[in-house]
N, C-alpha and C positions, 0 to 999 in steps of 0.2 A: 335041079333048082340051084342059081347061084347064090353062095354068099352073101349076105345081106347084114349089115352093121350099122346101127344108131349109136349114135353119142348125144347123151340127154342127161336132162338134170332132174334130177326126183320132185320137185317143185314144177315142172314146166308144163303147162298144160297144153302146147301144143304138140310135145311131147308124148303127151297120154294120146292126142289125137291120132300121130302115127301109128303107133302100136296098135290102137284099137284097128286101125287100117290092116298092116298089115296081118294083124291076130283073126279078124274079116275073111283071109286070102288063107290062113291055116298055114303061115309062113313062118316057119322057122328065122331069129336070126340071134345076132348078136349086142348084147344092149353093156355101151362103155359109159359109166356115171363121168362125168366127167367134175363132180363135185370130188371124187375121192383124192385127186392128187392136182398138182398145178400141171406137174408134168403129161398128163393126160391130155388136159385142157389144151396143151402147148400141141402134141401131136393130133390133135383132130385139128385144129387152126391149120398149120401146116401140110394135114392129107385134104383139109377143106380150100387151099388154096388161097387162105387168109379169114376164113368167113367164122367168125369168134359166137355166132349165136348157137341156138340152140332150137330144134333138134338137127345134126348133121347127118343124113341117111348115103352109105354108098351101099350099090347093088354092083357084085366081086368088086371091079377097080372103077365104076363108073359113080361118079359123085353127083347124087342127082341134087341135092342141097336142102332145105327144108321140109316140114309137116305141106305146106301151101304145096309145093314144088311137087310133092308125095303123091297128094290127092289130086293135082292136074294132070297129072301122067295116067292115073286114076277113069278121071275124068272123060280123058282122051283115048283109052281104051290102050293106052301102051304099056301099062305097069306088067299087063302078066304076061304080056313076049319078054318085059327087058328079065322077069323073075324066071321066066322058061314051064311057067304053070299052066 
């Protein structure tokens, strides 16, 4: 299973939506608040490509972008090739 990383803010409820997605699929990943520091804040903007919202999900180096973005792939039947589940 590749690596998998959120940047979310404890307040976000689209946020909560991913998670519960991914926690769904029994997938391990990585969750970066992005409320603890600015400089957080700053390197997900920057691995997001400029995209300042929340929640930012990449799956290893692929940046899929939002909770919406999460659940289309979802949707679409391609989330658990791109996860390798």
């Amino acid at each position: 299973m590749k690596d998998v990383t959120v940047y979310y803010k404890s307040w976000c409820p689209y946020c909560r939506m991913a998670f519960a997605l991914l926690d769904s699929k029994a997938v391990e990943y990585e969750k970066i608040d992005v409320e603890s520091g600015l400089e957080l804040e700053q390197a997900m903007i920057r691995r997001a490509g400029g995209a300042a919202t929340v929640p930012q999900i990449f799956i290893g180096d692929r940046h899929i972008g939002g909770s919406d973005d999460l659940h289309a792939l979802n949707d679409a039947g391609k989330l658990d090739d791109l996860l390798e589940i």
